[in-house]
N, C-alpha and C positions, 0 to 999 in steps of 0.2 A: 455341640448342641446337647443340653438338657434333658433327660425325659423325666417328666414332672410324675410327682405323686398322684394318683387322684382325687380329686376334692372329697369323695364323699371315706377314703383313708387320712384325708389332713384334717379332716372333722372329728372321725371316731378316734384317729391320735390325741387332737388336742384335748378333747371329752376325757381321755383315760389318763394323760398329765397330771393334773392336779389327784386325782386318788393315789397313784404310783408315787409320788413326790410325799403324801402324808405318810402313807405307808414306810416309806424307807426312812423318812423324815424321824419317824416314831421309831423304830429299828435302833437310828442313832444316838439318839435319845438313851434310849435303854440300853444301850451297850456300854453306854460311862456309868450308870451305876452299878453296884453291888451284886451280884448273881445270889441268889439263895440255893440253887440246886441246879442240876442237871437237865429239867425237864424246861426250865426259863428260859434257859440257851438254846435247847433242842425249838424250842417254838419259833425264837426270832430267827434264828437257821433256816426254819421251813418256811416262815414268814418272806423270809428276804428269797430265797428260791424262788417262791413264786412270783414275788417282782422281777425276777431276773429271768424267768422262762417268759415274761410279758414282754421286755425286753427283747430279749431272742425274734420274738414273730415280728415285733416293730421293724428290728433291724432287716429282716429277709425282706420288708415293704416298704423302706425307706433304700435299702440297695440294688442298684440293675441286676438282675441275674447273672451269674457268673463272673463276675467282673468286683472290681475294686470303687468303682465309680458310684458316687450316693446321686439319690434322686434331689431335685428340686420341687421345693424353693428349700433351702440351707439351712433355714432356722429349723428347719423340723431337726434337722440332724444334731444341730449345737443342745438343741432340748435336750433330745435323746443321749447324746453322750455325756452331759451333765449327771442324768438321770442314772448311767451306766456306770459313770466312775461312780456317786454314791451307795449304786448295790456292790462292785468290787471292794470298795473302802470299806462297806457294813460285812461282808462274808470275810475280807483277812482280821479287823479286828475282832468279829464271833469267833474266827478259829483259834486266835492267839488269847483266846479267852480258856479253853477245855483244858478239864483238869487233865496235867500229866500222866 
């Protein structure tokens, strides 16, 4: 048996989707071009952190406590993990980005 999200967390999830999605969306964006300095990199770094700590609370309210088992209904999770591989993707290629 399931234990389902709450509606009024599958509301405020789906509400903060689309902003977390432009955000890292624009992250990737700007990591294929040209860096000018040190502080361009430092921003989308902190940029992408903070989608990645929004991440973080989703995942604690989208998982049963203690356990490995995600809540329902499912699509919230394939969202989320979408959402989750694009901030890990964006924070290895900013790292492989600093100068040596």
């Amino acid at each position: 048996m399931y234990q389902h999200v709450p509606e009024h967390l599958q509301v405020a999830f789906k509400a903060e989707v689309p902003e977390l999605r432009k955000r890292l969306k624009a992250i990737q964006r700007a990591r294929h071009r040209h860096y000018q300095g040190w502080s361009d990199l430092s921003a989308l770094e902190a940029e992408n952190e903070q989608c990645r700590g929004r991440l973080e609370y989703w995942h604690k309210i989208l998982m049963v406590e203690g356990t490995t088992t995600i809540r329902s209904p499912v699509g919230l999770w394939d969202v989320w993990n979408g959402l989750k591989m694009l901030a890990d993707s964006n924070a290895v290629n900013l790292d492989d980005r600093k100068p040596i």
